[in-house]
C-alpha positions in Angstrom: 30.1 7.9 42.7 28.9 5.9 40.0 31.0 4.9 36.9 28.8 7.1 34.7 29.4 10.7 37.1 31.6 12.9 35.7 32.6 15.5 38.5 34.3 17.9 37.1 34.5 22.4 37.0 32.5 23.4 33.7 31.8 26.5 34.1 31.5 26.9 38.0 29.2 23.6 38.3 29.8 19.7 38.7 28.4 18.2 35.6 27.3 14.8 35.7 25.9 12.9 33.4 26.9 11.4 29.6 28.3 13.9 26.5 26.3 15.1 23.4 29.0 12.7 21.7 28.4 9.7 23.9 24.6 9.6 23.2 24.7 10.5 19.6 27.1 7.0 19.1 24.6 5.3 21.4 21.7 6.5 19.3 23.4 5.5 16.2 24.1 2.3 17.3 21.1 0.9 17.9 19.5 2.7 14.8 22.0 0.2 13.0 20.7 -2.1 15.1 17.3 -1.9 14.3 17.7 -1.4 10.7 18.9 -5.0 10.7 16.5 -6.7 13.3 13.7 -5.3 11.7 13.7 -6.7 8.2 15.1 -10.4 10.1 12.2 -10.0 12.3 9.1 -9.0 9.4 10.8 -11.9 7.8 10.3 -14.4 10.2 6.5 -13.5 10.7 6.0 -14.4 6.9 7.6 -17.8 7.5 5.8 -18.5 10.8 2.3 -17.5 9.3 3.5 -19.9 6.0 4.2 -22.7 8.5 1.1 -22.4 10.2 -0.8 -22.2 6.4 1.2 -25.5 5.5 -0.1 -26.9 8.6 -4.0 -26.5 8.9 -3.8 -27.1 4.7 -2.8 -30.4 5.5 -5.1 -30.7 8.3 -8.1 -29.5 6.2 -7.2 -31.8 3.4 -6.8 -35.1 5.9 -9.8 -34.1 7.4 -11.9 -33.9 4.2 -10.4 -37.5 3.1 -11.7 -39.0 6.5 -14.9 -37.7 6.2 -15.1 -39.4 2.6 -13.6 -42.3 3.9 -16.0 -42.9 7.0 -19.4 -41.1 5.7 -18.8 -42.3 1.7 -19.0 -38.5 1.0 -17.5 -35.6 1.3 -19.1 -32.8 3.4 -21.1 -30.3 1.9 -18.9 -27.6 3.2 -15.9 -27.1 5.4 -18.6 -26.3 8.5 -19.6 -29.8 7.6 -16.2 -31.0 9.1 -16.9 -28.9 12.0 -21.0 -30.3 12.3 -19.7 -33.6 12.2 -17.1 -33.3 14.7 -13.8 -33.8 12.9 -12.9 -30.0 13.9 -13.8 -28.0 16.9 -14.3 -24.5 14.9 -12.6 -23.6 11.4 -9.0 -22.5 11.1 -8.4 -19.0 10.5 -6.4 -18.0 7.1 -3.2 -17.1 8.8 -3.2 -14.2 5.8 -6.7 -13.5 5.7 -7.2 -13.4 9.5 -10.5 -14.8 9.1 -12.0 -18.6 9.0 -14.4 -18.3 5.9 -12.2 -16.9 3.3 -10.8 -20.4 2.3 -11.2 -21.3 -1.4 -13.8 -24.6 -1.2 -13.1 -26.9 -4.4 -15.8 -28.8 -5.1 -15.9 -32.6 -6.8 -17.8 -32.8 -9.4 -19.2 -35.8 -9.8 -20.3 -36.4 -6.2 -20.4 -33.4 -4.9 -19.1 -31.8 -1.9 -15.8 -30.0 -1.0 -12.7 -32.4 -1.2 -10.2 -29.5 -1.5 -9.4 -26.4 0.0 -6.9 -23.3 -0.9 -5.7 -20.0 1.0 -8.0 -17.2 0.3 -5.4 -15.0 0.1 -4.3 -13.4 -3.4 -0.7 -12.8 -1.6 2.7 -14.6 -3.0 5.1 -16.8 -0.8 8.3 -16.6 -0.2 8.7 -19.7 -2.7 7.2 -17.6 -5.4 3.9 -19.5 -5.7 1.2 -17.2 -4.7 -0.7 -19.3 -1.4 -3.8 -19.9 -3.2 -2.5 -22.2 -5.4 -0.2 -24.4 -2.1 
């Protein structure tokens, strides 16, 4: 027998198995559990999906400078990166889930897109909401 058979006479039959008690503490344990992971866990999403914003910002921006720096102008639009072979296809928004919802910022005297923002009208974890990183 098993460490978790009980064999015992309760009224005339062997009972095996665990107690009301037993699996009402197991059950509140890992409701406590979970109540803790949970929020950690949501967190850690918003952090990972800022990281990877910070990251194809940065790529976006270096991208655009190139293009200026090797064509004497930036590209038209941000499918002008990909068109000229500096990308491969457009990053999606990691808050929009969706490539063209970037904010295009274009210069004004020449012309063309030499900045790019979040689309997203959602607030970091910094305070600063990510259209404006």
């Amino acid at each position: 027998m098993g460490p978790s058979t009980r064999i015992g006479k309760v009224g005339g039959w062997n009972a095996n198995g665990f107690t009301l008690i037993e699996l009402m503490i197991v059950v509140s344990i890992v409701g406590i559990l979970a109540t803790i992971a949970v929020p950690s866990y949501q967190s850690s999403l918003i952090k990972s999906r800022e990281t990877v914003l910070r990251q194809d910002l940065f790529t976006l921006r270096e991208l655009l400078d190139h293009h200026r720096a090797d064509k004497g102008k930036y590209p038209p639009s941000l499918d002008g990166l990909v068109s000229a072979g500096y990308l491969r296809a457009l990053p999606k928004d990691p808050f929009t889930n969706s490539p063209s919802s970037w904010q295009q910022i274009i210069e004004p005297t020449e012309g063309g897109i030499f900045d790019v923002y979040s689309g997203s009208d959602l607030v970091g974890t910094n305070g600063t909401p990510y259209n404006q990183w």
